[in-house]
N, C-alpha and C positions, 0 to 999 in steps of 0.2 A: 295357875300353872298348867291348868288342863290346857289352856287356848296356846298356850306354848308348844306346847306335847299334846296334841289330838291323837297321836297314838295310843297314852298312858290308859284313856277310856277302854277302847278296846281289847286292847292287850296283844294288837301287832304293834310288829318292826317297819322302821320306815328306813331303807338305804337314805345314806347322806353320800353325797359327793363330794370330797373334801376340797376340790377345786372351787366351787362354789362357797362352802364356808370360808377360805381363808379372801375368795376376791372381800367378799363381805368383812371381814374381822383384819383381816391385815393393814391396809387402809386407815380402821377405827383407832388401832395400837400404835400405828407410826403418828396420825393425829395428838391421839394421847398423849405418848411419849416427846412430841413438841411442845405440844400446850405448858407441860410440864415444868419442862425444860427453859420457855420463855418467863412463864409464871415464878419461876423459882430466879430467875437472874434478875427480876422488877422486884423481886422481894426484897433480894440481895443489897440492890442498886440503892432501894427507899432507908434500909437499915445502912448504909456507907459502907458496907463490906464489899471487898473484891469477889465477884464470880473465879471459880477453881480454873475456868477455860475459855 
């Protein structure tokens, strides 16, 4: 966790820009959030049940 947090070591703060974190993390979640979504209506489809939508 340190190589995560190189600050934890020292014991400064490091500004985050939260424009930055979300181009990174928003992107990963919408991804996620389909994968999901596909994965769970293949599952649906294999057992014979109708998907909700």
């Amino acid at each position: 966790m340190i190589d995560f947090q190189p600050t934890i070591a020292t014991g400064g703060s490091a500004a985050t820009n939260w424009g930055s974190l979300l181009l990174i993390f928003l992107p990963l979640f919408v991804i996620s959030l389909l994968w999901l979504w596909f994965a769970d209506r293949l599952l649906l489809k294999k057992k014979g049940e109708a998907p909700l939508s």
